[in-house]
SELUM-58317 format. One record per residue (C-alpha): residue in three letters; y, z, x. Coordinates in steps of 0.02 Angstrom, whole numbers, plus 32768, in hexadecimal, padded with zeros to 4 digits. Layout:
<sites>
ALAYZX;...
</sites>
This chain:
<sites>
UNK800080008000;UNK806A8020808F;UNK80597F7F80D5;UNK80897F208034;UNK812F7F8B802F;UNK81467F6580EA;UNK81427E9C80C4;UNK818C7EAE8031;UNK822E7F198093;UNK82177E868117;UNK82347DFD808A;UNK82CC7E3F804B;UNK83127E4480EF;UNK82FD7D8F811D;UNK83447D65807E;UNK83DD7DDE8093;UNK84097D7D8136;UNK83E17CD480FA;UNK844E7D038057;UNK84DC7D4880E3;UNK84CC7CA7814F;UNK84D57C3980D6;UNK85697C85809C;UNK85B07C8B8151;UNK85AF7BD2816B;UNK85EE7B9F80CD;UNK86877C0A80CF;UNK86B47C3A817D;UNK871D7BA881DC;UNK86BA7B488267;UNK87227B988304;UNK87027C3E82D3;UNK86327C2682B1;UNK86507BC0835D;UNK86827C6983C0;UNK861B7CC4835B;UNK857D7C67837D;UNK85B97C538431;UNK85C37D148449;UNK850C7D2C83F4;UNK84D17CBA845E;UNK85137D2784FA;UNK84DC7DBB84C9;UNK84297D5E84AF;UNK84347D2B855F;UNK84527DD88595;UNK83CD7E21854A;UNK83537D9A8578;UNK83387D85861A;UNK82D87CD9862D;UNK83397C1D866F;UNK82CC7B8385FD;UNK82E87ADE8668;UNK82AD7A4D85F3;UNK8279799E8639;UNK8287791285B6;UNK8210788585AE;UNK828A780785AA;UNK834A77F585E5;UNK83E2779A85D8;UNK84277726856C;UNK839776B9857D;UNK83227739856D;UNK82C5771D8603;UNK822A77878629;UNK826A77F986B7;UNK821778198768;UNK822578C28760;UNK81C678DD86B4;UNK813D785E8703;UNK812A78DD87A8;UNK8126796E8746;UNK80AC792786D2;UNK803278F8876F;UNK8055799D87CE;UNK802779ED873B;UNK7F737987871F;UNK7F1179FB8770;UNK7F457A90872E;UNK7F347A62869C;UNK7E8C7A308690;UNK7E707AD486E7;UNK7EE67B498663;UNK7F007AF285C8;UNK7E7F7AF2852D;UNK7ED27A6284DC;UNK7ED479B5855A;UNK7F2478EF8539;UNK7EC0788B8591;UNK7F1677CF85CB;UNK7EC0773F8611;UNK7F30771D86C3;UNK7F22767786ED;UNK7F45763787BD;UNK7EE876E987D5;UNK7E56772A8827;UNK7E4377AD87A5;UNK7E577737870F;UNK7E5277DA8688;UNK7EEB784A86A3;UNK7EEA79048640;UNK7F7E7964861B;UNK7FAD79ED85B9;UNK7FAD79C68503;UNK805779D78493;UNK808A7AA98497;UNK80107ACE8512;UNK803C7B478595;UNK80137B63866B;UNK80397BD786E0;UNK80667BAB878C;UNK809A7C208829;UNK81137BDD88B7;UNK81337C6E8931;UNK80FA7CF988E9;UNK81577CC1882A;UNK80F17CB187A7;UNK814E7C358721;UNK811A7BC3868D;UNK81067B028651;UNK81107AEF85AB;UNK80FC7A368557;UNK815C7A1184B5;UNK8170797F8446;UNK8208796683D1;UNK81F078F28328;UNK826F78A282C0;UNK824C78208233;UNK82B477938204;UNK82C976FC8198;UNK833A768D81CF;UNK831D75E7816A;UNK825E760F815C;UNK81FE764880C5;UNK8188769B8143;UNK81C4773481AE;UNK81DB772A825E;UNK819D77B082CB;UNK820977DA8368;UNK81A0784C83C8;UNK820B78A4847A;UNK819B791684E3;UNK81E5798C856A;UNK81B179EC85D4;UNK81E97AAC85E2;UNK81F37B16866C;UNK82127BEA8652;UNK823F7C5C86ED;UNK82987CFB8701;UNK834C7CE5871C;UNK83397D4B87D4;UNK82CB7CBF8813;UNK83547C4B87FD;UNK837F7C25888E;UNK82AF7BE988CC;UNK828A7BA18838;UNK83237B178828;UNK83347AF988E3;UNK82767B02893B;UNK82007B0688AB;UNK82407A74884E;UNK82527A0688DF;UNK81937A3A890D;UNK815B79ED8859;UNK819E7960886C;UNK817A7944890F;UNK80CA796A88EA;UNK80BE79138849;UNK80EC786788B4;UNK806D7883892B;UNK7FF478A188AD;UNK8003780F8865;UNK801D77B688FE;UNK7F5F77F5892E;UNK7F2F77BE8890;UNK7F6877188888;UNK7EEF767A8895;UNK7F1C76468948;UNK7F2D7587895A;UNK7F38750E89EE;UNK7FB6748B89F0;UNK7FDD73D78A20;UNK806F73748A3C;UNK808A72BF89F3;UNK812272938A36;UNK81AA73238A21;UNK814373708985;UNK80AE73E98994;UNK801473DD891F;UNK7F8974598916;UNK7EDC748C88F9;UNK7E8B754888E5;UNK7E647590898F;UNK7DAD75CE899C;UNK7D7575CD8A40;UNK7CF376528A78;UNK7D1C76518B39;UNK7D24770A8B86;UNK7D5077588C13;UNK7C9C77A38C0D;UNK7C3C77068BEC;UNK7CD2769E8C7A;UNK7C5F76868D10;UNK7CC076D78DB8;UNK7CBB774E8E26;UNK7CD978048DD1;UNK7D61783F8E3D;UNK7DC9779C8E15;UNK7DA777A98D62;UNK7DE478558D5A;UNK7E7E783A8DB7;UNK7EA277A38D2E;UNK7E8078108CAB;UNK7EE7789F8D0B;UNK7F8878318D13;UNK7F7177E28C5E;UNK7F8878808C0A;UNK7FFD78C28C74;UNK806978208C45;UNK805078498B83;UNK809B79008BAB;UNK813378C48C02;UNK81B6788F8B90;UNK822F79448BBB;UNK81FD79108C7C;UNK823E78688C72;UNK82D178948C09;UNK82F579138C9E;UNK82EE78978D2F;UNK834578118CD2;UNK82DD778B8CC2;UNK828B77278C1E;UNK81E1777D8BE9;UNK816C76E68C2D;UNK80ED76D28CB0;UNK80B1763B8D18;UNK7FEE76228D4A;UNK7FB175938DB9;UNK7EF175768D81;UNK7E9974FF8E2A;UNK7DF274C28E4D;UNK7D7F743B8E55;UNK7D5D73F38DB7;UNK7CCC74538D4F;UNK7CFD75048D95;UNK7D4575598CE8;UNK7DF1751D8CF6;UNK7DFD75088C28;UNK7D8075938C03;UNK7DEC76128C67;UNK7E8775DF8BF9;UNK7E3575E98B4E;UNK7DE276998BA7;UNK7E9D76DA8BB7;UNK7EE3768A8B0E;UNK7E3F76FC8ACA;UNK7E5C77888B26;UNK7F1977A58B02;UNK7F0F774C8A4A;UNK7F8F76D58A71;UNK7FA5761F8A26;UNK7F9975818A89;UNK7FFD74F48AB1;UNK7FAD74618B03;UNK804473F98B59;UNK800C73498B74;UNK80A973018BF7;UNK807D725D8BED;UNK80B472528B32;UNK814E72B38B46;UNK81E8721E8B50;UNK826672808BB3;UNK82A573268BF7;UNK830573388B42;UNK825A73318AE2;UNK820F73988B45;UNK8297742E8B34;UNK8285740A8A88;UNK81CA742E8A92;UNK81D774C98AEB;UNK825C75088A60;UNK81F674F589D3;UNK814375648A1E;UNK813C760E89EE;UNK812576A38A4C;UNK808F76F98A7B;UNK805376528AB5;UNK7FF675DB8B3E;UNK805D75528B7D;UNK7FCD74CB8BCA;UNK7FEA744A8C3C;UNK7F3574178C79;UNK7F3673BB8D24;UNK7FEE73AD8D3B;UNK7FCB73388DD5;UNK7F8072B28D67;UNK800272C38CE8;UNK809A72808D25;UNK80E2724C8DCE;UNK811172FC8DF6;UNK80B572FF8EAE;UNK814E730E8F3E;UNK81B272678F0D;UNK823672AD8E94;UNK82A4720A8E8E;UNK828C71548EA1;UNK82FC70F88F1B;UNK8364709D8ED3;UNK833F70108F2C;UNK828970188EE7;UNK82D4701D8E3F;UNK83476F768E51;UNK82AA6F238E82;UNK82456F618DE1;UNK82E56F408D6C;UNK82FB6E898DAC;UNK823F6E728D95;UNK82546E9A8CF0;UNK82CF6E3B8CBE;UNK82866D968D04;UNK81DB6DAF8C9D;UNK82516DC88C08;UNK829B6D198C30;UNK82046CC38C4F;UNK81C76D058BA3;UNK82506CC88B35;UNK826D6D5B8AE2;UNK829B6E1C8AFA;UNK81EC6E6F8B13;UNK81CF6F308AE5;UNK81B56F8C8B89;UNK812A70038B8E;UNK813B70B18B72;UNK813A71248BE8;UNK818071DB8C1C;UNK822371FB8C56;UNK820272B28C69;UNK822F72E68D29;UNK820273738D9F;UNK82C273B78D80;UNK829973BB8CD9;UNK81F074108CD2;UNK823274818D4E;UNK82B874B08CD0;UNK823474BC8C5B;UNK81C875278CBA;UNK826B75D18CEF;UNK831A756E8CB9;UNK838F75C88C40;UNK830B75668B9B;UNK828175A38BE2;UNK82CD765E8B9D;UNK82BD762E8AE9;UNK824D76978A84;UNK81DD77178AE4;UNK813F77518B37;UNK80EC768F8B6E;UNK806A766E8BEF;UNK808D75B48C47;UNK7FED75808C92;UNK7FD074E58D0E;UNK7F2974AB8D2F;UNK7EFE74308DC7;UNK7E7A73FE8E2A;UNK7EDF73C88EB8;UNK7F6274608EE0;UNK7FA873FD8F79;UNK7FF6736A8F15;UNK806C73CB8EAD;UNK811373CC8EDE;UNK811E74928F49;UNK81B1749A8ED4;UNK814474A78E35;UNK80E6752E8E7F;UNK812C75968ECE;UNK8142764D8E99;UNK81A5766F8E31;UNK818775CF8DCB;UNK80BA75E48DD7;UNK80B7769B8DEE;UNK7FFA76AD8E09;UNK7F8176358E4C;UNK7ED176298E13;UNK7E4D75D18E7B;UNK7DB275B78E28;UNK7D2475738EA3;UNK7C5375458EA5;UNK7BEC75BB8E52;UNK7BCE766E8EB4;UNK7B4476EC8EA3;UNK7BB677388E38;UNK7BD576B98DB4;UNK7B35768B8DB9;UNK7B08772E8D82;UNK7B8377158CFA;UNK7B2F76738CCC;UNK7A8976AC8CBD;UNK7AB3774E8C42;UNK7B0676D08BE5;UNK7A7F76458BCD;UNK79E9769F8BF4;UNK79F9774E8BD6;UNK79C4778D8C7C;UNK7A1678108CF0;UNK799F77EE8D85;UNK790577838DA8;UNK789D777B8E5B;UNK78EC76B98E62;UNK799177048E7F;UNK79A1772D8F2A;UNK7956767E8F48;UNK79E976228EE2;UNK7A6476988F34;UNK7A3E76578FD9;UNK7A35759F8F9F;UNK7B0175D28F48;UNK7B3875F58FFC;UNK7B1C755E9047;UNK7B1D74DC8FA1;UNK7BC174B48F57;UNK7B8C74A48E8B;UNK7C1974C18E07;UNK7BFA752D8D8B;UNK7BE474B58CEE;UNK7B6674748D68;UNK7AF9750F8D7C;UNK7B0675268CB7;UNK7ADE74938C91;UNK7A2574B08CFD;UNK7A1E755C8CB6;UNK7A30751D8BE0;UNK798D75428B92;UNK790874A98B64;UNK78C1751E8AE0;UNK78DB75AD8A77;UNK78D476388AAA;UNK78F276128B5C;UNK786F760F8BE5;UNK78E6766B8C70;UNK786B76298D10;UNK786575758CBB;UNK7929755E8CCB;UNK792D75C98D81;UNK78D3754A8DCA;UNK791674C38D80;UNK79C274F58DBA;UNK796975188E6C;UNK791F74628E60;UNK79D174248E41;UNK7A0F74958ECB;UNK79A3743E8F3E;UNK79C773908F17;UNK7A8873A28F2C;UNK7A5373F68FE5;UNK79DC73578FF1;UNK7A7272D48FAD;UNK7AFC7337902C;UNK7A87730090B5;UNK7A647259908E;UNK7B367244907F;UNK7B3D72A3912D;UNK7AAE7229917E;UNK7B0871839126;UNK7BB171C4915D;UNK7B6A71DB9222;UNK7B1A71229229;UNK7BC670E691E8;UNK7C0E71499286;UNK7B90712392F6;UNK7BAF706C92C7;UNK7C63706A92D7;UNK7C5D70B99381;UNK7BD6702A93B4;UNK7C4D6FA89382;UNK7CC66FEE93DE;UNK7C6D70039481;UNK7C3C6F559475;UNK7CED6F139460;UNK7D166F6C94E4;UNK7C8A6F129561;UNK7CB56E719522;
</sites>
């Protein structure tokens, strides 16, 4: 009986100050409920002690859909799955976790940033209307809503917002589907990058691998460092060997390792030094920038001008084949792109634009390209990748056969050390004829092989000493006559 009173007391109550209200803004002038309301509001602010930041789904005039809501909404992903009862889940295309979860609409999380506990709250605000339709229109705005205590103000505007966001990028930035790119002419197309080289499955020598590895990360770490020293957040790696030694393995190994997208320069289809700044403009960061065997791919190697009496000659050429044909004839393509401009390319004032980029040459003849090109600086590490070791070998053999050691080792080891055999080559003898794999079958193949580029070298070295021995008989001969 109580209780019904109680309710009933309640009731009235709400009534009495609806009744009161009601009255209030009908017959008290705007200013004054203005103050009024203003002052309430103060003394509510007092007494609560709690700041609400809200993050709208969309912003501006055009209503775009803003960054910040987008972080939030990734940083937030995983606690939410862990915390909230009630999900969303999105399908997220150009992702390599195609469903996305969230926290469904007034759901709440906790989160902690130094020792402050504060809340995310998600919201959605509704309004209905008709304009010109017989059917209504449903606007739907979510936010997001974040609740502190006013005394953390200071860590929770400055450092813990900037950590969300900054987290909720590279979130989705690990997320993304990573592509590799091409260039036709000054555009880039692309396809999805899915390439499964590792550094644990790259055949080399441990201690090289690990000092890669070592100075990758260490790169990905460094923007504050490079900010501090002055200089644009980008790195330089010279990748050299004889062809067949893991040149393009080791770059899709450290595109893997640091999640980074890939851009595959081809020079040759670049017009001039203005296309090619326009190329480098338009890739992204956290990115590969490829040029595979930069001797081959344009006339880069120690002669950085034409003489101009070379070029008269060629023009004048020209023009006489035009008159003998009659008629203007279209000259043939080619690149314009010079070793001033690549350079520029490479550490001038464009190479700065956008952020944290890896520019990797690949040759298989270091001593043709211009020392300019290389030097440090420009190429800031060089990689030499040679013949297959015990080491990579060892590598190889996990990989293909599943063995850590067989008694045929120590007998290919020795065979390594004085046989120059790439490593494609040694894979190649050590892929499986059947499944599963007969480890001593594909040993001895590779030792057969082994054997028959020792037998081939010496057949080379035997031809090669006749020719000698032949030309120095000839000689002698002259010489009597």
């Amino acid at each position: 009986m109580m209780v019904k009173d109680m309710f009933a007391q309640l009731g009235s109550i709400i009534a009495s100050v609806m009744f009161v209200w009601a009255i209030f803004k009908q017959y008290f002038p705007h200013e004054l409920r203005s103050s009024l309301e203003k002052h309430f509001q103060g003394m509510v602010n007092f007494v609560y002690p709690f700041i609400q930041i809200r993050f709208n789904e969309f912003t501006g005039e055009r209503l775009m859909r803003s960054g910040a809501y987008s972080a939030i909404e990734t940083y937030l992903s995983s606690k939410s799955s862990m915390q909230a009862k009630r999900l969303k889940a999105d399908v997220v295309m150009n992702s390599s976790q195609p469903l996305a979860l969230s926290m469904d609409d007034n759901e709440e999380v906790e989160d902690e940033f130094e020792g402050v506990t504060l809340k995310w709250t998600s919201g959605k605000n509704i309004s209905k209307s008709q304009p010109f339709s017989f059917y209504p229109v449903s606007d739907e705005k979510r936010y997001y809503k974040l609740t502190f205590h006013k005394k953390h103000r200071d860590v929770i505007i400055g450092p813990y917002l900037n950590h969300v966001l900054k987290e909720g990028k590279a979130i989705r930035v690990r997320n993304r589907q990573r592509k590799l790119y091409t260039n036709n002419g000054s555009h880039w197309s692309h396809v999805v990058f899915e390439h499964p080289a590792t550094f644990q499955t790259l055949a080399m020598d441990a201690e090289k691998k690990k000092e890669i590895i070592d100075d990758l990360i260490t790169f990905s770490k460094a923007e504050q460092f490079y900010a501090k020293v002055g200089r644009a957040w980008k790195r330089g790696y010279l990748v050299h060997g004889p062809p067949g030694t893991g040149k393009s393995t080791m770059i899709a190994a450290m595109a893997n390792l640091l999640g980074y997208d890939l851009y595959d320069l081809e020079l040759t289809a670049v017009k001039d030094n203005t296309e090619l700044r326009k190329l480098l403009i338009e890739t992204s960061s956290k990115s590969i920038i490829v040029i595979e065997d930069i001797d081959c791919s344009v006339d880069l190697t120690g002669q950085r001008k034409k003489k101009e009496k070379e070029k008269d000659e060629e023009d004048k050429e020209k023009d006489a084949l035009k008159k003998l044909a009659g008629k203007e004839e279209t000259e043939t393509k080619t690149s314009k792109v010079t070793l001033s401009g690549l350079l520029n390319f490479i550490d001038g004032l464009w190479s700065a634009c956008g952020g944290e980029r890896l520019i990797v040459f690949t040759t298989n003849y270091m001593e043709k390209l211009d020392p300019a090109l290389i030097r440090r600086g420009r190429m800031d590490k060089h990689i030499e990748l040679s013949y297959c070791g015990l080491e990579a070998f060892k590598v190889l053999a996990r990989n293909y056969l599943d063995v850590e050691s067989h008694y045929l080792f120590q007998e290919i080891e020795a065979m390594l050390e004085e046989i120059n055999m790439t490593p494609a080559d040694v894979a190649e003898n050590l892929m499986p004829k059947t499944v599963p794999a007969n480890a001593e079958t594909c040993l001895k193949s590779l030792i057969k092989a082994l054997e028959k580029v020792k037998e081939d070298v010496k057949n080379k070295e035997l031809v090669v000493e006749e020719v000698t021995d032949d030309k120095e008989k000839e000689k002698s001969d002259e010489k009597e006559k």
